[in-house]
C-alpha positions as CSV (number, residue, x, y, z in Angstrom):
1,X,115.0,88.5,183.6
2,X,112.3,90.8,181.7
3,X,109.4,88.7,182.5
4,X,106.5,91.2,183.9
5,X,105.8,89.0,186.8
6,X,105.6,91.3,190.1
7,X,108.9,90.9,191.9
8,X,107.6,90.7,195.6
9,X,108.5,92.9,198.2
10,X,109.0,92.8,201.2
11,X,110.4,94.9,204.6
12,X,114.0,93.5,204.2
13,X,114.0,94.1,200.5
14,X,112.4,97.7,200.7
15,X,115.5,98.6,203.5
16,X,118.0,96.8,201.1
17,X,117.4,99.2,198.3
18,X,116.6,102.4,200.0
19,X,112.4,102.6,199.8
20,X,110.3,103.1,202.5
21,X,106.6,101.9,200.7
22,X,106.3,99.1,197.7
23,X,104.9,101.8,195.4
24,X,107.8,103.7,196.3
25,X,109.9,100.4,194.5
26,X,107.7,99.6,192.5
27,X,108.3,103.0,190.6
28,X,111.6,103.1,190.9
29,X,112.4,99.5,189.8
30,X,109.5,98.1,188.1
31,X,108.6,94.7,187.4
32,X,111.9,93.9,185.7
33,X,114.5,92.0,187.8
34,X,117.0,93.3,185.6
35,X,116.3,97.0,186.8
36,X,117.6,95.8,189.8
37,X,121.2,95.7,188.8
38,X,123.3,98.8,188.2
39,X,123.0,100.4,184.9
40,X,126.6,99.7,183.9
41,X,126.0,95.6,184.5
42,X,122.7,95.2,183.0
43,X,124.0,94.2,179.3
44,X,126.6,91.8,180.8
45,X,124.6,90.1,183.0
46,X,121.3,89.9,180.7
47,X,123.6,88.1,178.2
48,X,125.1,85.8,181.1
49,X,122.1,85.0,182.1
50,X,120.9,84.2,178.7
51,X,123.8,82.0,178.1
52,X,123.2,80.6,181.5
53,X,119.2,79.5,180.9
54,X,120.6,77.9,177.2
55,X,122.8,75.2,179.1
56,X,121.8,74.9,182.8
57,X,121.0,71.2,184.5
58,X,118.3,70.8,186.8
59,X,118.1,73.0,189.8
60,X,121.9,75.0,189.0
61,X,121.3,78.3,190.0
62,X,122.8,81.4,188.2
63,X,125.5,83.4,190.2
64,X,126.0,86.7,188.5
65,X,128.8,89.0,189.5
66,X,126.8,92.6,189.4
67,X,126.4,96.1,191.2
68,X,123.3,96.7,192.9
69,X,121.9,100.1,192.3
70,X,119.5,101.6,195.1
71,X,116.8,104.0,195.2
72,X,118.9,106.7,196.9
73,X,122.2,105.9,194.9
74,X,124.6,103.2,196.9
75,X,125.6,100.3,194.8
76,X,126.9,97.4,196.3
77,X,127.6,93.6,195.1
């Protein structure tokens, strides 16, 4: 979740979080997946996922329960 690998971008996900240009994401979010998530989830759902990667099988995906926080200030699930 704080790997610096680029989180891609593209036209759907720039709409989704309110930015009109990559850079304009890029600055606001990062390279972090965890920016993504609203500020108030971040701690909660870093340690989930932590807990998650420790005892996951093969191919179980994580499903968090999180806000999104966008670039021009809606949150959603």
């Amino acid at each position: 979740m704080d790997t610096k690998e680029a989180i891609s971008v593209n036209k759907s996900l720039l709409e989704l979080f309110g930015c009109e240009l990559s850079s304009e994401f890029y600055d606001y979010y990062g390279q972090s997946l965890l920016n993504l998530i609203s500020p108030g989830d971040q701690a909660r759902v870093k340690e989930e996922f932590t807990d998650f990667v420790e005892s996951a099988v093969d191919e179980e995906r994580f499903r968090g329960d999180c806000q999104i926080l966008t670039a021009d200030a809606r949150t959603f699930n």
